[in-house]
GULOMAR-719664 format. One record per residue (C-alpha): residue in one letter; x negated, y negated, z. Coordinates in Angstrom, 3 decimals, decimal comma. Layout:
{r a; px X; py Y; pz Z};
...
This chain:
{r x; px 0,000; py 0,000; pz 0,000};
{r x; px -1,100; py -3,386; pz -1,342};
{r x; px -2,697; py -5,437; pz 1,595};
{r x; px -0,849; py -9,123; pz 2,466};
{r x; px -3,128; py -12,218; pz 1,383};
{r x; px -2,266; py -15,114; pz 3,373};
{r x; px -2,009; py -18,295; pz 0,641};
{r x; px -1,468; py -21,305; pz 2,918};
{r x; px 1,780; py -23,089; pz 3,579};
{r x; px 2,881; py -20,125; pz 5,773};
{r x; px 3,860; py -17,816; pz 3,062};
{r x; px 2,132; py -14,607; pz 2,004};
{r x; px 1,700; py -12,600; pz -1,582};
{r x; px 0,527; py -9,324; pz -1,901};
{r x; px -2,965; py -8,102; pz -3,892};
{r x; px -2,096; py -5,266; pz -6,555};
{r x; px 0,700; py -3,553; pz -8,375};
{r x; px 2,615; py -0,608; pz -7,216};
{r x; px 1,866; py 2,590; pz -9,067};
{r x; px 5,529; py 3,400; pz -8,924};
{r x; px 7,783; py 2,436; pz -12,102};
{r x; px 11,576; py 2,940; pz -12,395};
{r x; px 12,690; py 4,482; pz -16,074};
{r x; px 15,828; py 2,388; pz -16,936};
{r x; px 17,831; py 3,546; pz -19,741};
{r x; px 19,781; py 1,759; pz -21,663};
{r x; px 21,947; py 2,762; pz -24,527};
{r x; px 22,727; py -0,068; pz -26,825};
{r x; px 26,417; py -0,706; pz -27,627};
{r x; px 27,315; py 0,001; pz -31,691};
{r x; px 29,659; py -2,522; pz -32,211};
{r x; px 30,377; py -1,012; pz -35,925};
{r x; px 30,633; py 2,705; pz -34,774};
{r x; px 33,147; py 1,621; pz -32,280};
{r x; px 35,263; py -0,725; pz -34,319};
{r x; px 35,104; py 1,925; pz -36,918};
{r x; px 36,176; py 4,540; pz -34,672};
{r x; px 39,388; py 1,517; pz -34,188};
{r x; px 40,244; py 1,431; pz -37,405};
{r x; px 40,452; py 5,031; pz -37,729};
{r x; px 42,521; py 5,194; pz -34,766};
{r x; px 45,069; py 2,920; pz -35,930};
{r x; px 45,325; py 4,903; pz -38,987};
{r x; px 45,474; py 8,229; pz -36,684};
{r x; px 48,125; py 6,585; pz -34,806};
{r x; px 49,886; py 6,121; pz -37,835};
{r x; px 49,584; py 9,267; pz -39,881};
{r x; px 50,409; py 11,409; pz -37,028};
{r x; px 53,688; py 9,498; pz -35,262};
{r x; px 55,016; py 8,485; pz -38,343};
{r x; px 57,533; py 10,895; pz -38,492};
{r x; px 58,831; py 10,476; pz -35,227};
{r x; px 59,086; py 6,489; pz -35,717};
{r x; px 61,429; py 7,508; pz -38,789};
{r x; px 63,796; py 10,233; pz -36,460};
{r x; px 66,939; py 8,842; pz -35,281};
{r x; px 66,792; py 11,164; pz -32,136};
{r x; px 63,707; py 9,286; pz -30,912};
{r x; px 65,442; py 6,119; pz -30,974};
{r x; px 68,073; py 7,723; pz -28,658};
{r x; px 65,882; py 8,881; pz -26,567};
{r x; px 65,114; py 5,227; pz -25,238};
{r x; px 68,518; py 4,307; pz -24,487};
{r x; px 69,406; py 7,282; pz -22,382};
{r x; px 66,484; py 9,277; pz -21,372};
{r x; px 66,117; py 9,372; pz -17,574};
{r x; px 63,446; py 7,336; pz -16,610};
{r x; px 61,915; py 9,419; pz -13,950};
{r x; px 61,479; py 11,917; pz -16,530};
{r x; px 59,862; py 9,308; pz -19,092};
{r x; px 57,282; py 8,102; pz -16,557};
{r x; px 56,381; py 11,325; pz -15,713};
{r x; px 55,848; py 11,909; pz -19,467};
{r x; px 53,432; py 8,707; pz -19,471};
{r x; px 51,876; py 9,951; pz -17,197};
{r x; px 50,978; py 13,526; pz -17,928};
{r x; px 49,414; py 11,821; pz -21,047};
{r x; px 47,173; py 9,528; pz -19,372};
{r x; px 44,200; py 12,689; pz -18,127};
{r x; px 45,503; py 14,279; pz -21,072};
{r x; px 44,031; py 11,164; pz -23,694};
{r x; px 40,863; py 10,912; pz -20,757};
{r x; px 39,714; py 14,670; pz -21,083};
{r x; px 40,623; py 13,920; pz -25,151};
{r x; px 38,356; py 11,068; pz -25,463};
{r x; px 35,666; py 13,129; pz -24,178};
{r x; px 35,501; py 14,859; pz -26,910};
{r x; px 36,855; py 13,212; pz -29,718};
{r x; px 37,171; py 9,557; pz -28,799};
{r x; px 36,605; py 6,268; pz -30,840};
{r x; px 32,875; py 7,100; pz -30,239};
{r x; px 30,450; py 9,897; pz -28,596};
{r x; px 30,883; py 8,949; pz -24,380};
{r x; px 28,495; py 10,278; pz -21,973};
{r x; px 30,657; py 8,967; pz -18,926};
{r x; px 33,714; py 9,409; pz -17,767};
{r x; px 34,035; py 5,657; pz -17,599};
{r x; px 33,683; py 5,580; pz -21,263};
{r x; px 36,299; py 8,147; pz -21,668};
{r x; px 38,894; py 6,332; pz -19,421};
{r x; px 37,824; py 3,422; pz -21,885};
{r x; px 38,888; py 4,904; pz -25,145};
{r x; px 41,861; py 6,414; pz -23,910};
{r x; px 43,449; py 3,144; pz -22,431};
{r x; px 42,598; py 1,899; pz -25,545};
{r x; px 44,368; py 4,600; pz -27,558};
{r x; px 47,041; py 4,370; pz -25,264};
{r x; px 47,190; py 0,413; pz -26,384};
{r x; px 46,997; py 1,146; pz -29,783};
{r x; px 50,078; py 3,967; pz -29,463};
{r x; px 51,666; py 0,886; pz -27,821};
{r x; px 51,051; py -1,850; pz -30,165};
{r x; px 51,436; py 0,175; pz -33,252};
{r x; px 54,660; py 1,506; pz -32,214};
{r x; px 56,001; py -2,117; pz -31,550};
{r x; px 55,274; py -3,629; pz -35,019};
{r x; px 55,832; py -0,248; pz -36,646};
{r x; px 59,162; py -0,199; pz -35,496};
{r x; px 60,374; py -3,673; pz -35,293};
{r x; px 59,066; py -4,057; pz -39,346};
{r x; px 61,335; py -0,375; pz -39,717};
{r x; px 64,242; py -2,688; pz -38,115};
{r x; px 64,835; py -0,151; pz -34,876};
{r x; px 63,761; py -3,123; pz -32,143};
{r x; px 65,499; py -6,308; pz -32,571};
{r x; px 65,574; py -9,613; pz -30,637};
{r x; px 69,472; py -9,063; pz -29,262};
{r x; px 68,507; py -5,332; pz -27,591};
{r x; px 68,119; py -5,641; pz -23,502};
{r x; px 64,592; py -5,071; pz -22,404};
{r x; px 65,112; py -1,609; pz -20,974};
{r x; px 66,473; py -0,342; pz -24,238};
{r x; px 62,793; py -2,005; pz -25,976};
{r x; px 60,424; py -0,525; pz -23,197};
{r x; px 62,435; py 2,839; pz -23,489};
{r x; px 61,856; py 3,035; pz -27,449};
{r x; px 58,214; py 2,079; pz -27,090};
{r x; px 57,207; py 4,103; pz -24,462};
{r x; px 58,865; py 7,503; pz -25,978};
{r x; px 56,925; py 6,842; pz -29,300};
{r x; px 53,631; py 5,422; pz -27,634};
{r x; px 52,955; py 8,934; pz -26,680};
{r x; px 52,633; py 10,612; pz -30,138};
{r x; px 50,901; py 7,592; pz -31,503};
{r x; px 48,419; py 7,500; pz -28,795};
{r x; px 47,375; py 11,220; pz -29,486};
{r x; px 47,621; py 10,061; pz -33,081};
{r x; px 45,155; py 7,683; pz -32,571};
{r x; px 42,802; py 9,597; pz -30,745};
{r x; px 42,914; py 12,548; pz -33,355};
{r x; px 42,051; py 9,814; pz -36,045};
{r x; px 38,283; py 10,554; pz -35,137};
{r x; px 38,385; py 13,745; pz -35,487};
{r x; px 40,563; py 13,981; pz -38,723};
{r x; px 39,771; py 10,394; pz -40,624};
{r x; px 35,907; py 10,407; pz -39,257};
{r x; px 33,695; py 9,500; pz -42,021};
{r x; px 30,680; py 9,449; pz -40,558};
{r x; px 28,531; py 11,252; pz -37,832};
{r x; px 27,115; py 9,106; pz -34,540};
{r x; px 23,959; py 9,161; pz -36,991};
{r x; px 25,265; py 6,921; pz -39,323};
{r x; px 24,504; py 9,746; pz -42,151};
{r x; px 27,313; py 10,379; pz -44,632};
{r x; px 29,522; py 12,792; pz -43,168};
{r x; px 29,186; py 16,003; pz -45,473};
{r x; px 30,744; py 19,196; pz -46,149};
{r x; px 30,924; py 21,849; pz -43,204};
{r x; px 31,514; py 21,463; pz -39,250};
{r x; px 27,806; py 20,588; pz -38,910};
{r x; px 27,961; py 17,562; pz -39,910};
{r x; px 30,957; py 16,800; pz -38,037};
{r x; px 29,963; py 15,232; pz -34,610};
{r x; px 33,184; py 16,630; pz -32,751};
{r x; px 32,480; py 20,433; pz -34,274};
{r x; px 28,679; py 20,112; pz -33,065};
{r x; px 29,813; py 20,484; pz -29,297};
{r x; px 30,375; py 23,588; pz -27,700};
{r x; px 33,843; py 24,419; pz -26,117};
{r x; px 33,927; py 25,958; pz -23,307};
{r x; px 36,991; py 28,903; pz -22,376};
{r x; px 39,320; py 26,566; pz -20,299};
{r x; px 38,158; py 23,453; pz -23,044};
{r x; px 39,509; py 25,925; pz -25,663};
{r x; px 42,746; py 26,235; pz -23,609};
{r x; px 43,241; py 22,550; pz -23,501};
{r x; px 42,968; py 22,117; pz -26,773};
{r x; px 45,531; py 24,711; pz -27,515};
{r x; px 48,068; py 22,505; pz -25,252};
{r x; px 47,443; py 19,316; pz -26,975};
{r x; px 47,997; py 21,092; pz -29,980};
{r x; px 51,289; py 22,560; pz -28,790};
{r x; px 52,500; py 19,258; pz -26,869};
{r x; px 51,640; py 17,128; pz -30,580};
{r x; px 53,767; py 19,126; pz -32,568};
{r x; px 56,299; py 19,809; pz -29,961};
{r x; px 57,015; py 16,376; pz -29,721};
{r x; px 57,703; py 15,938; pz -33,215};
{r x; px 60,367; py 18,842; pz -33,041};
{r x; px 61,638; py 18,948; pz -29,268};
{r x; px 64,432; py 15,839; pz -29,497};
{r x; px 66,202; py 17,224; pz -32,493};
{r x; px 69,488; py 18,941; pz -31,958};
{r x; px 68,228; py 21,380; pz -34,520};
{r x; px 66,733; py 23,293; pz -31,661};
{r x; px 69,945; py 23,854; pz -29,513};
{r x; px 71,359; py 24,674; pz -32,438};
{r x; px 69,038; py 27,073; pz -33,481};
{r x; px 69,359; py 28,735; pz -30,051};
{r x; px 72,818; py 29,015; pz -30,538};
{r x; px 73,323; py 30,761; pz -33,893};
{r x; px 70,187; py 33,108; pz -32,737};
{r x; px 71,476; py 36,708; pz -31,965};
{r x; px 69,034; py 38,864; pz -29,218};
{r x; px 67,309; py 40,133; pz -32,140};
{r x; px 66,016; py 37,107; pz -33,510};
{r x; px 64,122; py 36,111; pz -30,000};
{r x; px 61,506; py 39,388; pz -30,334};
{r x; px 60,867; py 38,530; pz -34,076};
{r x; px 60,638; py 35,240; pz -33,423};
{r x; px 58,134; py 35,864; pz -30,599};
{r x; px 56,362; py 38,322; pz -32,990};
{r x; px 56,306; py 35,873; pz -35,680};
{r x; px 54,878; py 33,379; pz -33,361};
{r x; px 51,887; py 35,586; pz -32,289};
{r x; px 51,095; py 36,901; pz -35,737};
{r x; px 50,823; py 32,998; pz -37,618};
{r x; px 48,806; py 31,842; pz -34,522};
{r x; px 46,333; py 34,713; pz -34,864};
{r x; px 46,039; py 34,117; pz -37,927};
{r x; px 45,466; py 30,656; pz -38,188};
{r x; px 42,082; py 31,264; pz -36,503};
{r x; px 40,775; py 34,650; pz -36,894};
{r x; px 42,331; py 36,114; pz -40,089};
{r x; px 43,105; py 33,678; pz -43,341};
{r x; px 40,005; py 32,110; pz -43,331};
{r x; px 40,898; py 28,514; pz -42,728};
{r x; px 37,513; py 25,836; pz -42,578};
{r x; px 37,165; py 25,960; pz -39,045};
{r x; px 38,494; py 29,066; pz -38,064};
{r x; px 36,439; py 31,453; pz -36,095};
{r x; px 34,693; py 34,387; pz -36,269};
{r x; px 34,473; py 37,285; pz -33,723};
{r x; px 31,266; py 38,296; pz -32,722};
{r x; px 29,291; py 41,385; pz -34,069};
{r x; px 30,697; py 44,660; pz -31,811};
{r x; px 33,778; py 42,564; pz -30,249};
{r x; px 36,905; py 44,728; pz -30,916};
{r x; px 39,853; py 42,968; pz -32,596};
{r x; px 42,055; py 43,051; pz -30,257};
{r x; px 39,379; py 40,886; pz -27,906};
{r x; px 40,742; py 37,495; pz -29,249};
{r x; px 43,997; py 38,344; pz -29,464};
{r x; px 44,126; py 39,029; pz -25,608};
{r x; px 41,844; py 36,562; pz -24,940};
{r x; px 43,378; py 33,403; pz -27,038};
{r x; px 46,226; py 34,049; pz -28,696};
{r x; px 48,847; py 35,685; pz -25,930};
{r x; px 47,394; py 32,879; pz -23,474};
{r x; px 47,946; py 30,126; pz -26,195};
{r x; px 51,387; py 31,442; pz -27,030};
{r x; px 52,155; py 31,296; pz -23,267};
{r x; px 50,825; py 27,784; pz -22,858};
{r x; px 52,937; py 26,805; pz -26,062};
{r x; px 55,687; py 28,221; pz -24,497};
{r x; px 55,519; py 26,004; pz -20,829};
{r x; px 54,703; py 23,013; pz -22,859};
{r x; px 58,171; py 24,033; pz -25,036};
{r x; px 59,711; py 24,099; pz -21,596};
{r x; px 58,854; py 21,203; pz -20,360};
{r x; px 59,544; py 19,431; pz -23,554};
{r x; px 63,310; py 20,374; pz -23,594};
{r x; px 63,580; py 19,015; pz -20,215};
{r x; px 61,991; py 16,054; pz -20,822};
{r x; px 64,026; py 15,184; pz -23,545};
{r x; px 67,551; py 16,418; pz -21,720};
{r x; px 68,066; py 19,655; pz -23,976};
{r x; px 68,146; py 21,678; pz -21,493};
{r x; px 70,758; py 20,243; pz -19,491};
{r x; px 74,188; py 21,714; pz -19,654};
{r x; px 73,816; py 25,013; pz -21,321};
{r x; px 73,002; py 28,328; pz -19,991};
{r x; px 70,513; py 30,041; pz -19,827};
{r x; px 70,619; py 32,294; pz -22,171};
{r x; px 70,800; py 29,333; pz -24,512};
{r x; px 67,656; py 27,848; pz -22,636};
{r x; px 65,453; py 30,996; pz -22,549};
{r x; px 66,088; py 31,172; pz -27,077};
{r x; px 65,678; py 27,265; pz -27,505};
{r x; px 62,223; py 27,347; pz -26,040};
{r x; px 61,416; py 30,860; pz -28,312};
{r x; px 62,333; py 28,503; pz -31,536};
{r x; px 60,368; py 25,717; pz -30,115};
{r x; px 56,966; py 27,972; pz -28,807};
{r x; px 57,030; py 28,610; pz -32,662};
{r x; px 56,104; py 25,403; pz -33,981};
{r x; px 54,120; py 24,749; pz -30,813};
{r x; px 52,151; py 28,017; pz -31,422};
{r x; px 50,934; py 26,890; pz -34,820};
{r x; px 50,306; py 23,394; pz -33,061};
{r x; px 47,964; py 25,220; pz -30,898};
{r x; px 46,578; py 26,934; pz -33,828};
{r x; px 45,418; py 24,217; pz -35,480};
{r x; px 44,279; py 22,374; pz -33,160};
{r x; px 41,389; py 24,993; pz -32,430};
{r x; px 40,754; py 24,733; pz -36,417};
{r x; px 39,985; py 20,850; pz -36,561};
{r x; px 39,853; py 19,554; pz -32,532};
């Protein structure tokens, strides 16, 4: 340790430098990466909520849909655009800070963009109370936040290396990190909630349940399991994945398609209660609406394990 030097005028300094050093990083801010990864989400946002900003049932749903059952809604998608944005937000994040970042601002965009989108579509106007306007919003803020944060993924044209994105997941800066088994569960959900959303407020799906006889549930159930499989193991998609030498077939079928199929089935669930279609009918009625909605949510999940 450095001795002290007395310097006159009652104050000391001290002789010699410490040996010790402290390493700051720093990692600079790309202010064109980011905006870029914007951009993209506002087209995400668009792309992927644009048919529910064009179904009548959605508008509905933000005059009458209970409101406990809407803010749970916003809030089940709040960790569910944070653990997103890890992986395939506006830019690569290290943090969770940065996470929370990009999904409060995909959550902004799925709020803004559903605003203009829908007062230039004429479904807000000026004379409607504010609960109906914060009721339509907030329903259709949830696809079009997810929208936006797929954009990344889906409308990325270049890697975090600024090289032209080519041909091939390895080039493609979401595909080049691993996915853990639980990561590869979530996934599956968002997949499952995304396009359950899209289908879940119609009255197509009581209906469906309805003019379904006992049969129909098995063979839709079978149906379900056989397109999800092979969405990722057997046509060949880009993306889909291969088992590895001396793993028996049935491996991935136990392993991620009957626990994707069940996950698209509670997110079914809990999508007809969200949006009141399971109120009032048995449930016999019930137990068949959420068969014909796992099947659309089973493909959701699909996919999303071919391009998340």
């Amino acid at each position: 340790m450095p001795l002290p030097r007395f310097t006159g005028g009652g104050s000391f300094s001290f002789r010699g430098r410490s040996n010790l050093s402290v390493a700051i990083t720093h990692q600079d801010f790309d202010s064109s990466k980011f905006f870029a990864g914007i951009a993209r989400g506002i087209a995400g946002a668009l792309l992927f909520a644009l048919p529910m900003f064009m179904t009548m049932e959605m508008w509905e749903l933000g005059f009458y849909m209970d409101r406990s059952r809407l803010f749970l809604l916003l809030i089940v998608n709040i960790p569910l655009l944070v653990i997103l944005s890890d992986r395939i937000g506006f830019e690569r994040t290290s943090t969770w800070r940065q996470a929370i970042r990009d999904a409060s601002i995909a959550y902004g965009l799925g709020v803004i963009g559903s605003a203009l989108i829908l007062m230039a579509m004429g479904v807000l106007k000026y004379d409607q109370s504010p609960h109906e306007i914060i009721g339509i919003i907030a329903i259709q803020a949830i696809p079009a936040s997810i929208g936006a944060m797929l954009g990344r993924s889906q409308l990325g044209g270049q890697s975090d290396d600024g090289d032209d994105a080519k041909e091939g997941d390895g080039d493609d800066p979401v595909h080049e990190r691993e996915t853990s088994y639980v990561g590869e569960l979530f996934l599956m959900a968002v997949g499952a909630l995304f396009l359950s959303l899209n289908v879940a407020p119609t009255e197509e799906m009581i209906l469906l349940s309805y003019k379904m006889t006992p049969w129909h549930g098995p063979l839709m159930i079978a149906a379900s399991l056989a397109v999800m499989h092979g969405f990722v193991y057997a046509l060949s998609f880009k993306g889909s994945h291969d088992l590895a030498e001396g793993t028996p077939s049935w491996h991935a079928f136990v392993r991620f398609t009957l626990p994707g199929y069940v996950i698209a089935g509670l997110i079914s669930a809990y999508c007809l209660w969200t949006f009141h279609r399971t109120d009032d009918i048995g449930s016999t009625q019930i137990l068949m609406a959420v068969v014909v909605l796992s099947f659309p949510g089973a493909i959701g999940a699909a996919a999303a394990r071919l391009i998340l």
